[in-house]
gemmi code that builds the backbone of each chain (N, CA, C; Angstrom):
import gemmi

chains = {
    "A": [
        ("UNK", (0.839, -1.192, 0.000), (0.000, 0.000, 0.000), (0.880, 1.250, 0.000)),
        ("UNK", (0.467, 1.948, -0.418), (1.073, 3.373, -0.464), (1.020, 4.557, 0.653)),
        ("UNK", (2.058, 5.100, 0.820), (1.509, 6.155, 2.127), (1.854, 7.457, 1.911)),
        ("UNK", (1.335, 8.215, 2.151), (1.813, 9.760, 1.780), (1.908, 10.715, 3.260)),
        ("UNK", (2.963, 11.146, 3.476), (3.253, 11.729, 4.709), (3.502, 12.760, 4.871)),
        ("UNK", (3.090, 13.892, 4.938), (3.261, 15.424, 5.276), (3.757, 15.870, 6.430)),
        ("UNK", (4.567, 16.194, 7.593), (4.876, 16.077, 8.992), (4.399, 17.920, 9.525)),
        ("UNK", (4.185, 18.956, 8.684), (4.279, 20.014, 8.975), (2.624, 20.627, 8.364)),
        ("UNK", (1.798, 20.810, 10.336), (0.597, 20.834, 9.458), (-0.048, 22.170, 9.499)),
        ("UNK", (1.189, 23.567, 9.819), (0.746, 24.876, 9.380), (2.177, 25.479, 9.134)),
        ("UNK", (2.214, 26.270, 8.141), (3.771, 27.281, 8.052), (3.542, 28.576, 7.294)),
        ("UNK", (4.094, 29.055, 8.836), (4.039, 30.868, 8.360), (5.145, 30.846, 7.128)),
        ("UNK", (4.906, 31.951, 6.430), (6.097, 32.305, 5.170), (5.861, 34.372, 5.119)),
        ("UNK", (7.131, 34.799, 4.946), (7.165, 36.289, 4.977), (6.785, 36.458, 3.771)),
        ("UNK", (6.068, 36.940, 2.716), (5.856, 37.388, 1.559), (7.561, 37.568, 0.864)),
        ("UNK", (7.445, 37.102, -0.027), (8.291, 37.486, -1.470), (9.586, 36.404, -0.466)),
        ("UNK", (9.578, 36.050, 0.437), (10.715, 34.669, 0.825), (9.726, 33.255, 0.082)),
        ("UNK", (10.943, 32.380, 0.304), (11.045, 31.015, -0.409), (10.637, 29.802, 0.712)),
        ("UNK", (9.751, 29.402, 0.686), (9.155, 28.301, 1.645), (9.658, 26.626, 0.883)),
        ("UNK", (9.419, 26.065, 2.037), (9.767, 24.216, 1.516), (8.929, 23.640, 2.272)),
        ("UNK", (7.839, 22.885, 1.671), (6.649, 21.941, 1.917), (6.893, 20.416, 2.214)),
        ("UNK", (7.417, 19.944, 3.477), (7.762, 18.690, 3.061), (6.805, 17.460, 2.605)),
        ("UNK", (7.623, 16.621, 2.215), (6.744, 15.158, 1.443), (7.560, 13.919, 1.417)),
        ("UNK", (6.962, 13.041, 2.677), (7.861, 11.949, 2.321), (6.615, 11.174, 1.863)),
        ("UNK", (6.938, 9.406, 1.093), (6.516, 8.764, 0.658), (6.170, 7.434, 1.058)),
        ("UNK", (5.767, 6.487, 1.023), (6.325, 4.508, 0.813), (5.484, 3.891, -0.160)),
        ("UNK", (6.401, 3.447, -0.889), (5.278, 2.340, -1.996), (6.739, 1.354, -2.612)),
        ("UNK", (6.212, 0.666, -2.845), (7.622, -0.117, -3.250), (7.230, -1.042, -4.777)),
        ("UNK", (6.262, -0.473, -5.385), (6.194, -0.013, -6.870), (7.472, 0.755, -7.986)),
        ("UNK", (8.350, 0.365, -8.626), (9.219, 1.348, -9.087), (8.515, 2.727, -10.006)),
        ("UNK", (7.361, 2.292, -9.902), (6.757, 3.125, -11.560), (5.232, 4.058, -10.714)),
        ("UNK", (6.076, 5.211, -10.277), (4.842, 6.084, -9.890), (5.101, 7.702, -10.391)),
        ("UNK", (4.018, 8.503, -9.920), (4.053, 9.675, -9.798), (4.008, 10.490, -8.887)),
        ("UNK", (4.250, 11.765, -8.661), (4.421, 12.557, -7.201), (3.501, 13.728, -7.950)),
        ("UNK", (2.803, 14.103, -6.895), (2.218, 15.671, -7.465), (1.805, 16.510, -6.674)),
        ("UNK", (1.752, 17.715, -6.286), (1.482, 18.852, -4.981), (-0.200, 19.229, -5.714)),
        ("UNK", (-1.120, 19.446, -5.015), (-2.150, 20.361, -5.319), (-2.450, 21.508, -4.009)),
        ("UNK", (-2.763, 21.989, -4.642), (-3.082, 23.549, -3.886), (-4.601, 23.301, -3.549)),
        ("UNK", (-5.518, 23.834, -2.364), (-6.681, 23.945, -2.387), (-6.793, 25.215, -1.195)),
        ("UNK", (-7.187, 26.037, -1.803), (-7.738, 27.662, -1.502), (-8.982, 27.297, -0.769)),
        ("UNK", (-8.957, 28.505, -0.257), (-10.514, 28.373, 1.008), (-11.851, 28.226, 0.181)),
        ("UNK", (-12.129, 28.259, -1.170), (-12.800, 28.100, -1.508), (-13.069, 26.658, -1.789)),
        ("UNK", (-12.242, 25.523, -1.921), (-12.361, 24.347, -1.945), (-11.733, 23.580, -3.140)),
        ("UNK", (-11.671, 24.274, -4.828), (-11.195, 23.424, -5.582), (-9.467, 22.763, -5.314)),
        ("UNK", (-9.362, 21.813, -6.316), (-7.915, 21.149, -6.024), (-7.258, 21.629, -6.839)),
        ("UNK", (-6.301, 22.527, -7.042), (-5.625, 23.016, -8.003), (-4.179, 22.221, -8.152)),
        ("UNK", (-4.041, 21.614, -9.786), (-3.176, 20.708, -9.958), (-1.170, 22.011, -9.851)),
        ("UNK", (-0.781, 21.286, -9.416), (0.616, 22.619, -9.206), (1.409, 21.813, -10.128)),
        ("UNK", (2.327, 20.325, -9.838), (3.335, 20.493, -10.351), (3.685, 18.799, -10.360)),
        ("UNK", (3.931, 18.077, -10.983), (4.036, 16.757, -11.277), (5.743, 16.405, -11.291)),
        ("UNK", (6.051, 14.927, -10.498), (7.399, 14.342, -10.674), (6.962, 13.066, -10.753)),
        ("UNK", (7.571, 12.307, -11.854), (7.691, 11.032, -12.562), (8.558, 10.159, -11.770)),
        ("UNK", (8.922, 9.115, -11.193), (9.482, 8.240, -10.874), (10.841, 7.986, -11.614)),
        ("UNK", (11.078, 8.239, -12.807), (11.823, 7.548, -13.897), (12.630, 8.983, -13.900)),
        ("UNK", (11.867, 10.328, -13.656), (12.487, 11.453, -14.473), (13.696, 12.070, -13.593)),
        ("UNK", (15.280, 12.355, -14.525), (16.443, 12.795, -13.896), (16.224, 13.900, -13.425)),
        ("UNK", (15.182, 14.896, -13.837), (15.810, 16.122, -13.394), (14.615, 16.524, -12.568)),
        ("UNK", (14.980, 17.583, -11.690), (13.434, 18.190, -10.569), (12.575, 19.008, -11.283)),
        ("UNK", (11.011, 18.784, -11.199), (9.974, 19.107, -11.859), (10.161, 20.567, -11.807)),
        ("UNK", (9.804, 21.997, -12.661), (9.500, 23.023, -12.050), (8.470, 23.270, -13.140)),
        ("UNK", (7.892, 24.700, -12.468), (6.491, 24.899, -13.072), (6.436, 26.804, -12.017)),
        ("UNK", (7.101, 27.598, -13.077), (7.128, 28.624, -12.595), (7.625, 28.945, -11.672)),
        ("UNK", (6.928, 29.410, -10.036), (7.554, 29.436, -9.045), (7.650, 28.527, -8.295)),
        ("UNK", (7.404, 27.303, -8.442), (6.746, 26.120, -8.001), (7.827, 24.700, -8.731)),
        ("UNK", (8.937, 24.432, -7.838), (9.774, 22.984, -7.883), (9.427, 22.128, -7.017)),
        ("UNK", (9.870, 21.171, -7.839), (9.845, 20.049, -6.831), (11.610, 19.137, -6.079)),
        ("UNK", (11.372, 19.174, -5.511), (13.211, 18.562, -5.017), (12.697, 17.245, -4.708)),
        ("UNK", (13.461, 16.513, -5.613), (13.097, 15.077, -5.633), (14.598, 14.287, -5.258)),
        ("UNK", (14.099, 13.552, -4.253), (15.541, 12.644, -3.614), (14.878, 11.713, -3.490)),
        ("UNK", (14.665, 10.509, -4.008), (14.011, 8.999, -4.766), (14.883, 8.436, -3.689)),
        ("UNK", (16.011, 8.051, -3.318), (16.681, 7.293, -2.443), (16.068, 7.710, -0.679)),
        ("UNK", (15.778, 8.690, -0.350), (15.396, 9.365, 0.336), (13.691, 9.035, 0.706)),
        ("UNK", (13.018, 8.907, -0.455), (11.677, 9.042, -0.839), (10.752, 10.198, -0.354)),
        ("UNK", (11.722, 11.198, -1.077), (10.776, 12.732, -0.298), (10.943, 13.577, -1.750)),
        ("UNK", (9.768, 14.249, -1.762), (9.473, 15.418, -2.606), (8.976, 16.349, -2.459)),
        ("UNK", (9.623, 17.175, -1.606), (9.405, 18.540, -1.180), (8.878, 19.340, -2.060)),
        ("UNK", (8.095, 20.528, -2.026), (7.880, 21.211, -2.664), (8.291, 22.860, -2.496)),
        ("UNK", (9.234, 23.362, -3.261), (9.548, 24.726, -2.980), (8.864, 25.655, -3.766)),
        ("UNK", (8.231, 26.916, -3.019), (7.995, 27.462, -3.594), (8.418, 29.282, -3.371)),
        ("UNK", (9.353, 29.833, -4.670), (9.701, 31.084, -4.723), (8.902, 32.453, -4.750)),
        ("UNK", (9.199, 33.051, -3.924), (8.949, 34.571, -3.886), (7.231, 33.960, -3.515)),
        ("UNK", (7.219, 34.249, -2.271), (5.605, 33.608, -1.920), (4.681, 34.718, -2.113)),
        ("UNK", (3.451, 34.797, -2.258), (2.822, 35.864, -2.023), (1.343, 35.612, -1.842)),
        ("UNK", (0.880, 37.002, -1.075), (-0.083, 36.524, -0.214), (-1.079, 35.048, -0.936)),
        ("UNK", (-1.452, 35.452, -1.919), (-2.710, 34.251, -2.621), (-1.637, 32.874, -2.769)),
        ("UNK", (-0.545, 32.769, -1.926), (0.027, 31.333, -2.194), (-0.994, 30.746, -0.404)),
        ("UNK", (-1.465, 31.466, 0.410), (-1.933, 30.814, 1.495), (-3.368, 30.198, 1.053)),
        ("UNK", (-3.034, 28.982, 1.622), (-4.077, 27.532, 0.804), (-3.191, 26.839, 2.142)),
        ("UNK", (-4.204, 25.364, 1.456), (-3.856, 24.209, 2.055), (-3.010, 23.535, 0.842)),
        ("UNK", (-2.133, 23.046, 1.080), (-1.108, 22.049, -0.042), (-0.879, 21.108, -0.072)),
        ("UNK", (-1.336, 19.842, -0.328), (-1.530, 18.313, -0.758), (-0.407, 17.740, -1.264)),
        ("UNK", (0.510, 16.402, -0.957), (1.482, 15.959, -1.773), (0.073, 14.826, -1.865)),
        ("UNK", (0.578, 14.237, -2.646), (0.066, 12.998, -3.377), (0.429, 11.950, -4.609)),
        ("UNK", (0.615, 10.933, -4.498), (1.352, 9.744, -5.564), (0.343, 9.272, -5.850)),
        ("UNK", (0.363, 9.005, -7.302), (-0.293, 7.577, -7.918), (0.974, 6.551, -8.436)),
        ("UNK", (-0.137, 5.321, -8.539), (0.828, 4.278, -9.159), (0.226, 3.993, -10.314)),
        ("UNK", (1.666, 4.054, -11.393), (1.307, 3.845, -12.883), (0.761, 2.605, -13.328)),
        ("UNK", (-0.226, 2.147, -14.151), (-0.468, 1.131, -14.490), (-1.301, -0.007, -13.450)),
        ("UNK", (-2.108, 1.218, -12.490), (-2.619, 0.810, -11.504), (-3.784, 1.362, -11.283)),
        ("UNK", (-4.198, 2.219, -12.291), (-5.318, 2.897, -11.977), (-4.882, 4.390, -11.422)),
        ("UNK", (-3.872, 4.799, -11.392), (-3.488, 5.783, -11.083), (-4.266, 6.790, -10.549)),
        ("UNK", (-5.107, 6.364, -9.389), (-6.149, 6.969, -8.446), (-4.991, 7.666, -7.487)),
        ("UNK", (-5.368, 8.741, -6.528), (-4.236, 9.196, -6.136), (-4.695, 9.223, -4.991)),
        ("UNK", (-3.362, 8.890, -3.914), (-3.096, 9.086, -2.395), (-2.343, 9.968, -1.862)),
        ("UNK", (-3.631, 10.714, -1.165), (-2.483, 11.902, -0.648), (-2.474, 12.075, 0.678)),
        ("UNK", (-1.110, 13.006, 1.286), (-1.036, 13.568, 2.671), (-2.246, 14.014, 3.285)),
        ("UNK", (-1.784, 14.660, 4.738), (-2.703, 14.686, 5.376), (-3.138, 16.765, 4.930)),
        ("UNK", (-1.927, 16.965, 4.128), (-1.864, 18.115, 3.849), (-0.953, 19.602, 4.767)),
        ("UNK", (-0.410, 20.832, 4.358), (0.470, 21.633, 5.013), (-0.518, 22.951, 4.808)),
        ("UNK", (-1.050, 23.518, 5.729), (-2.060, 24.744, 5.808), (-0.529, 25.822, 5.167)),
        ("UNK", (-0.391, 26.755, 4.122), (0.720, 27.399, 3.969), (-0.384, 29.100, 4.522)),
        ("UNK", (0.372, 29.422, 5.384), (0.397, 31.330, 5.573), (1.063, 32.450, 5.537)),
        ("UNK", (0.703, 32.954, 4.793), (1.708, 34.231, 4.059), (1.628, 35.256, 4.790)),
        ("UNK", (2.753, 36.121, 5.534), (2.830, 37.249, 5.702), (3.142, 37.993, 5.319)),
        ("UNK", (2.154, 39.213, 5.351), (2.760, 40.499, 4.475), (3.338, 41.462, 5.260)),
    ],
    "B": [
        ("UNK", (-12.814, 24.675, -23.080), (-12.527, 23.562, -21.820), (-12.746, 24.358, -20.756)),
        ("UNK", (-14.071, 23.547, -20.424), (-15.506, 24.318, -19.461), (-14.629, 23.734, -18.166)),
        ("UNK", (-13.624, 23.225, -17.954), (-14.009, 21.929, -16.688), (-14.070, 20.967, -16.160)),
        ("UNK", (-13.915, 20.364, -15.137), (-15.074, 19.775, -14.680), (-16.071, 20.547, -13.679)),
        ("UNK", (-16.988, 20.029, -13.699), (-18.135, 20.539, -12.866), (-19.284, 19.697, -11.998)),
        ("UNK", (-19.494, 19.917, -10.961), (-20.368, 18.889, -10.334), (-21.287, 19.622, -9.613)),
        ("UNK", (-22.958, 18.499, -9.636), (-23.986, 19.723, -8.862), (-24.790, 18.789, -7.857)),
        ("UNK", (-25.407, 19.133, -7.171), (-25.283, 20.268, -6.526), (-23.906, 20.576, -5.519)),
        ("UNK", (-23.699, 22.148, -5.860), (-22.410, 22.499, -4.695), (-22.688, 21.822, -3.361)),
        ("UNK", (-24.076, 22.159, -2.584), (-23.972, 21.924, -1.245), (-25.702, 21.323, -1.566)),
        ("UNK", (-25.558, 20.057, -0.755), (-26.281, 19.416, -0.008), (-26.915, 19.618, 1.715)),
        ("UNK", (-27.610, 19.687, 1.828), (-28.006, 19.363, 2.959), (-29.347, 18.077, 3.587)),
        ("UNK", (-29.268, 16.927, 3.499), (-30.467, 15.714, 3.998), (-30.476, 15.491, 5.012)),
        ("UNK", (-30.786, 14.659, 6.150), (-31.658, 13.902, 6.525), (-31.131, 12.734, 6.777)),
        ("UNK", (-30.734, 12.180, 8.025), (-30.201, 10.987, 7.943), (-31.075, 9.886, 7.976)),
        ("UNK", (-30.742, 8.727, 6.588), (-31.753, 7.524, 6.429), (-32.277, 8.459, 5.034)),
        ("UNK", (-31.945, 9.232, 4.457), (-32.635, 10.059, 3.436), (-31.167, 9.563, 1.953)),
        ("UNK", (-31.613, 9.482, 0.512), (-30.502, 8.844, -0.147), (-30.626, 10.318, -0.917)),
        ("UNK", (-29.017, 10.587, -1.672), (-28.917, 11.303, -2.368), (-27.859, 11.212, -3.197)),
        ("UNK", (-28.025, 11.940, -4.256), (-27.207, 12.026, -5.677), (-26.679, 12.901, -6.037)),
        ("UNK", (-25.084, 12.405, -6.583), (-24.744, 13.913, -7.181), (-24.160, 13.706, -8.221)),
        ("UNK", (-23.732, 14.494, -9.159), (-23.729, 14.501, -10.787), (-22.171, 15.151, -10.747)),
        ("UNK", (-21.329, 14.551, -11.283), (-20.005, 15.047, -12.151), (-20.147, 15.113, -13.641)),
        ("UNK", (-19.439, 16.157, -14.450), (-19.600, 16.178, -15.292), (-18.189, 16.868, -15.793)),
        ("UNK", (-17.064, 15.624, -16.239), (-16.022, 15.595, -16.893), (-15.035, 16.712, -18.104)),
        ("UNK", (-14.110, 17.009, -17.891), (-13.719, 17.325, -19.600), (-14.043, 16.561, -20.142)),
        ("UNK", (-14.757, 17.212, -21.562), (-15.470, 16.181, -22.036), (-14.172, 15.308, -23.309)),
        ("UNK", (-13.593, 15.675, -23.492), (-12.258, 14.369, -23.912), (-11.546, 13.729, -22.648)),
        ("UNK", (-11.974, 13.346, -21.783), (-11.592, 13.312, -20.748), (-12.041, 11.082, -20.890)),
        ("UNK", (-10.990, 10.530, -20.400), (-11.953, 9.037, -20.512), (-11.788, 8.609, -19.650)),
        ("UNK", (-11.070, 9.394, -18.173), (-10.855, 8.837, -16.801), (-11.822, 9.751, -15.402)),
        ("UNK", (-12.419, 9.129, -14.968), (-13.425, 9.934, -14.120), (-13.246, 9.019, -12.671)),
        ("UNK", (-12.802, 9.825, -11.711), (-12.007, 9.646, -10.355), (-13.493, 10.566, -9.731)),
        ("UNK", (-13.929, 9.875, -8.015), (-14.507, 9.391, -7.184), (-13.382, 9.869, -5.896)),
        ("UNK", (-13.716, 11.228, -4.960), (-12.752, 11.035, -4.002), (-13.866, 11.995, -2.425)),
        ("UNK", (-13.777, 11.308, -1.107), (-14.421, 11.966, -0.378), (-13.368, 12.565, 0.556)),
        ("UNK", (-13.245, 14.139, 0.688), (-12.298, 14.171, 1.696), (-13.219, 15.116, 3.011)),
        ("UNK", (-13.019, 14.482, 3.908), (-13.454, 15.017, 5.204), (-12.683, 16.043, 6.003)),
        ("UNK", (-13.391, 16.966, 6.805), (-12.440, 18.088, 7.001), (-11.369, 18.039, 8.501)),
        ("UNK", (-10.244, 18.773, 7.630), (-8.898, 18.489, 8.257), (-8.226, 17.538, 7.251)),
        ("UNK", (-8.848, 16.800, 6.465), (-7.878, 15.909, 5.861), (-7.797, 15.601, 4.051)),
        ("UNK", (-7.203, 14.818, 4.050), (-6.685, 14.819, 2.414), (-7.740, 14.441, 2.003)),
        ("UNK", (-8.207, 14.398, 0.446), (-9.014, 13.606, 0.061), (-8.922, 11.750, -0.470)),
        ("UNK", (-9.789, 10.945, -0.062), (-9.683, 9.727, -0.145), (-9.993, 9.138, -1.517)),
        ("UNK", (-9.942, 8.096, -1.961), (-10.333, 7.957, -2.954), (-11.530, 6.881, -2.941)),
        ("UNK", (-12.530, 6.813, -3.630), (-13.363, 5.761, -3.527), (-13.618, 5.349, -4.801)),
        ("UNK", (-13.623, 5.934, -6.361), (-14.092, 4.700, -7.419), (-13.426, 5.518, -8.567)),
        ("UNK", (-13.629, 4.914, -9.485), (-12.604, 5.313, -10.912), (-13.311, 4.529, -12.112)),
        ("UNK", (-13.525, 5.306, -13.203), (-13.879, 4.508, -14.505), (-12.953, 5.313, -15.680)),
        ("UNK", (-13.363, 4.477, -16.454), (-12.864, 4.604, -17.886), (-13.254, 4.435, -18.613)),
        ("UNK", (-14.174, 5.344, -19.445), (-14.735, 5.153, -20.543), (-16.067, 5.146, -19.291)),
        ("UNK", (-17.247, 3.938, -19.726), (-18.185, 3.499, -18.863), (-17.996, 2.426, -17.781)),
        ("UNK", (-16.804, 1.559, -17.755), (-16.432, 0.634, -17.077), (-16.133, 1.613, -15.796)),
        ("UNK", (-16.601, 0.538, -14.794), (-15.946, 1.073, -13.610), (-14.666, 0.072, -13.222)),
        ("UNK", (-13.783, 0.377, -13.023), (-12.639, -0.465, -13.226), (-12.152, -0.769, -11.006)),
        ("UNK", (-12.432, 0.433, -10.586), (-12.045, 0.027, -9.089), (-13.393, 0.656, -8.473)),
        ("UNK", (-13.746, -0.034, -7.361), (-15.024, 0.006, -6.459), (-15.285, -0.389, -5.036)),
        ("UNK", (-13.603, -1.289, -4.723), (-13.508, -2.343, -3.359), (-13.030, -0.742, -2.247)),
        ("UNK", (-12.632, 0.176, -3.154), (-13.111, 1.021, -1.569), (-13.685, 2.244, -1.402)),
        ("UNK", (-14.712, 1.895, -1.998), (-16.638, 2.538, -1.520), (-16.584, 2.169, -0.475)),
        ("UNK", (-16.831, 3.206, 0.664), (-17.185, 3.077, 2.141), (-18.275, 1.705, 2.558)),
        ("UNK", (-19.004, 1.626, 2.217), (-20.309, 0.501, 2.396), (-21.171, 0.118, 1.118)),
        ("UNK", (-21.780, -0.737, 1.285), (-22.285, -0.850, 0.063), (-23.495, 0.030, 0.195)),
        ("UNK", (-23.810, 0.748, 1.011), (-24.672, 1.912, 0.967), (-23.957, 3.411, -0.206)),
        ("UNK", (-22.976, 2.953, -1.035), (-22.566, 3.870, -2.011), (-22.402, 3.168, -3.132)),
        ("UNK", (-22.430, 4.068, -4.174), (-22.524, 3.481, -5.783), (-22.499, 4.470, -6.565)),
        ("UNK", (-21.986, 4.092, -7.671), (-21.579, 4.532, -8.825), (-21.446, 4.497, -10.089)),
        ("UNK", (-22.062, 5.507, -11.243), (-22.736, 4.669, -12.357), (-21.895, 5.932, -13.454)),
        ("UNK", (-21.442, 5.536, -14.561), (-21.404, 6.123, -15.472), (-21.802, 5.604, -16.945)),
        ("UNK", (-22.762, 5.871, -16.745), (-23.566, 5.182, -18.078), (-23.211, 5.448, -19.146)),
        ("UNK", (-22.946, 6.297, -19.932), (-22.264, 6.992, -21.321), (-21.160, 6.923, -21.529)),
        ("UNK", (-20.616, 7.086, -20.443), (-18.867, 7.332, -20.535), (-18.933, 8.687, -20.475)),
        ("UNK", (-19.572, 9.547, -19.882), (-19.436, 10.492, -20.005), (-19.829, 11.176, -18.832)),
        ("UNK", (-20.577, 11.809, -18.475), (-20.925, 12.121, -16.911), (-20.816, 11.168, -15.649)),
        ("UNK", (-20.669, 11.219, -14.247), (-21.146, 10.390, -13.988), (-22.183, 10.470, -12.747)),
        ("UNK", (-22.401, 9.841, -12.034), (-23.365, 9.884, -10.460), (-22.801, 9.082, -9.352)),
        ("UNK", (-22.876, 9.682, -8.417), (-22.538, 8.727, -7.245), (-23.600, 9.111, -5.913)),
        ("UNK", (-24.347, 7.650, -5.752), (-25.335, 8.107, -4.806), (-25.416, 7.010, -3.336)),
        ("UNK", (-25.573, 8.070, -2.587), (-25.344, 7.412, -1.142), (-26.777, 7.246, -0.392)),
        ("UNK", (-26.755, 5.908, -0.076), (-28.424, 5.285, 0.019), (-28.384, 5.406, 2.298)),
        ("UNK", (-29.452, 5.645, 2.644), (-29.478, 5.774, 3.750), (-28.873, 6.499, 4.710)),
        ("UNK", (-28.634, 7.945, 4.408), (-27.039, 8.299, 4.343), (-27.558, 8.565, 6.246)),
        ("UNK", (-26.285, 8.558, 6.470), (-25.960, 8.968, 8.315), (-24.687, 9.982, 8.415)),
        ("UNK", (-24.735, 10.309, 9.442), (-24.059, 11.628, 9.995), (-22.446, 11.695, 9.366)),
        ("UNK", (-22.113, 10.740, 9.608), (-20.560, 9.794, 9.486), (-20.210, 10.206, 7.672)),
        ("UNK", (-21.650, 10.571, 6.583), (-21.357, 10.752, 5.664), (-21.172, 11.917, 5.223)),
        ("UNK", (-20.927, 12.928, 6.286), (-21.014, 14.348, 5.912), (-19.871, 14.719, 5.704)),
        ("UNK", (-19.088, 15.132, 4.140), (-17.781, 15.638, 3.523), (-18.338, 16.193, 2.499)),
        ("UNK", (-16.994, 16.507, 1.709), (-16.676, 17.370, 0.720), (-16.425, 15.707, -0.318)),
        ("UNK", (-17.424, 15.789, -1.437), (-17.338, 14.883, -2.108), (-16.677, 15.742, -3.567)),
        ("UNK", (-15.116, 14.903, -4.252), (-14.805, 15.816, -5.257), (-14.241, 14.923, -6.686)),
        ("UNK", (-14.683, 15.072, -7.523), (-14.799, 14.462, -8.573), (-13.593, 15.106, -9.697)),
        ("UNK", (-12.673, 13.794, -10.071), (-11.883, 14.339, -10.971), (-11.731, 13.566, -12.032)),
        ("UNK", (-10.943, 14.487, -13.154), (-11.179, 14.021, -14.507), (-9.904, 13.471, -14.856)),
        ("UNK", (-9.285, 12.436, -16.006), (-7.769, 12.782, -16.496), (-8.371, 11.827, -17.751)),
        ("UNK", (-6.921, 12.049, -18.918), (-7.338, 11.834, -20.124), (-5.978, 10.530, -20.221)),
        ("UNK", (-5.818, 9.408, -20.076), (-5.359, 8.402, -20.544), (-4.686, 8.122, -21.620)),
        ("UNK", (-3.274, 8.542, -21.732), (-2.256, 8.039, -22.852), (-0.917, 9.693, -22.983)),
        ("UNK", (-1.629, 10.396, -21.870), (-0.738, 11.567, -21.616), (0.583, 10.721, -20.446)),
        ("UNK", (1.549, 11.137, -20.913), (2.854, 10.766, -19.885), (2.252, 11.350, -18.129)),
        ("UNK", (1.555, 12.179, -18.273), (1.424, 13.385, -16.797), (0.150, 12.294, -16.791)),
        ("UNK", (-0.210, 11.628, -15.576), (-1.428, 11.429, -15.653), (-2.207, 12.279, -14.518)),
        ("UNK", (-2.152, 13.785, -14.873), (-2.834, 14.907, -13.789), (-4.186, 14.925, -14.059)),
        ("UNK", (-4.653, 14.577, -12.703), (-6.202, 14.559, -12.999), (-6.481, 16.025, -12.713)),
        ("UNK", (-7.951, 16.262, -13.220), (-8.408, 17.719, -12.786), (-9.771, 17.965, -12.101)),
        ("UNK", (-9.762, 18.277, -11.099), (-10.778, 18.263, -10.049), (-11.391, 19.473, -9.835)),
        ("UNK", (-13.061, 19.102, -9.959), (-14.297, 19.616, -10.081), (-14.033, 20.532, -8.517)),
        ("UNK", (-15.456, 21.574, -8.232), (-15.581, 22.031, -6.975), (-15.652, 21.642, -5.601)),
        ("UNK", (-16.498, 20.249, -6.036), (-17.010, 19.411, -5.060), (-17.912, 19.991, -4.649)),
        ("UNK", (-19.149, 19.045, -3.998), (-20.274, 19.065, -3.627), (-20.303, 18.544, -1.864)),
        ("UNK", (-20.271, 19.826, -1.368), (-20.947, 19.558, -0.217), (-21.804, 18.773, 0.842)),
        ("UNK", (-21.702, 17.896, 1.569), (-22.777, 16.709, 1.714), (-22.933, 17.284, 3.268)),
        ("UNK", (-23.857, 17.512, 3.592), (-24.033, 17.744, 5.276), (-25.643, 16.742, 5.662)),
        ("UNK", (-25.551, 15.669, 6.952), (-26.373, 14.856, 7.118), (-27.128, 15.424, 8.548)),
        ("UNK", (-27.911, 15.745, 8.468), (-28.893, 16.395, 9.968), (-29.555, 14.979, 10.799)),
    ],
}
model = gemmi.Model(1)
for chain_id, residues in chains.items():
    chain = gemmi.Chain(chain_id)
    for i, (resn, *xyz) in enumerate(residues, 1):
        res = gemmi.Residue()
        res.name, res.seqid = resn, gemmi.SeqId(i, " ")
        for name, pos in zip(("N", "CA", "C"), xyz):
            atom = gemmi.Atom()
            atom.name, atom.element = name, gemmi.Element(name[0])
            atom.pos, atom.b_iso = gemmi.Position(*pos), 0.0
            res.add_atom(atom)
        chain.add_residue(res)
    model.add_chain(chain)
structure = gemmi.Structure()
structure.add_model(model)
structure.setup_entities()
């Protein structure tokens, strides 16, 4: 079974500084995916930023990387120059490929921005 | 590309009272994801089709839940007798099958509150 582990479940951030979301993992599948979603007080899941199992290099997607250490099994999520509308709740979550790739996620990281 | 979209936003029944709610996919979309998340926490997953097949279903809370996508195209998921225990944020997502990213994309979700 798969587990998705978030350990940090609120973090202040100063506006326009650089925050790190942690994400550890377990599945012992070689062939998955990693992905962060955002969900704002209004409720939708907003898709952020995808890492492949297979892929060499760390995902980015604007201000939004991913630091992927596979030996480790963590995929943090950094995100640059924060600003206020980055405060949401932030989801890691894996699927497994060729499995239905339904997704399991953390328990989630409340992010809060100060201005 | 309307979306996805699901109705009604917010529910409110009646416990022992059954109710239904409607997702409605990108419509090139041939993967339609089933997820209840309760508050404070991630969202869970409960059913998945493709096309009209429902391909996973073993974790629907009770068999007091079900799930139909008749067309392949919209779908319903309705909770028969519902009790207190069923009151979440029910959120329905879409993904399109044969993309490397398999990022699903998730509707508003529909509100379920049981009196």
């Amino acid at each position: 079974a798969q587990k998705i582990t978030q350990t940090q479940p609120g973090m202040f951030v100063q506006e326009k500084e650089a925050v790190t979301l942690d994400c550890t993992y377990d599945t012992s599948d070689p062939s998955y995916g990693l992905f962060w979603y955002k969900q704002p007080s209004s409720g939708e899941m907003i898709f952020l930023i995808y890492q492949g199992s297979y892929d060499q290099q760390n995902a980015t997607e604007g201000r939004y990387s991913l630091n992927f250490q596979k030996a480790r099994k963590s995929a943090n999520l950094v995100i640059s120059a924060s600003q206020l509308g980055d405060s949401a709740m932030y989801f890691c979550a894996m699927s497994i490929h060729n499995a239905g790739n339904m997704l399991t996620f953390g328990g989630g990281t409340r992010l809060m921005v100060k201005p | 590309d309307t979306g996805v979209s699901q109705d009604p936003r917010h529910k409110i029944t009646k416990r022992g009272q059954n109710v239904t709610f409607r997702c409605d996919p990108i419509s090139e979309h041939n993967r339609l994801y089933w997820y209840r998340q309760t508050l404070g926490q991630g969202p869970e997953f409960l059913t998945y089709f493709q096309n009209e097949a429902q391909l996973e279903k073993s974790r629907l809370l009770s068999d007091r839940f079900s799930a139909e996508r008749p067309k392949g195209s919209f779908s319903t998921l309705e909770i028969q007798r519902t009790e207190q225990g069923d009151s979440a944020m029910y959120l329905c997502a879409s993904s399109l099958v044969g993309l490397v990213v398999h990022e699903q994309y998730f509707g508003p979700g529909t509100r379920l509150t049981v009196t």
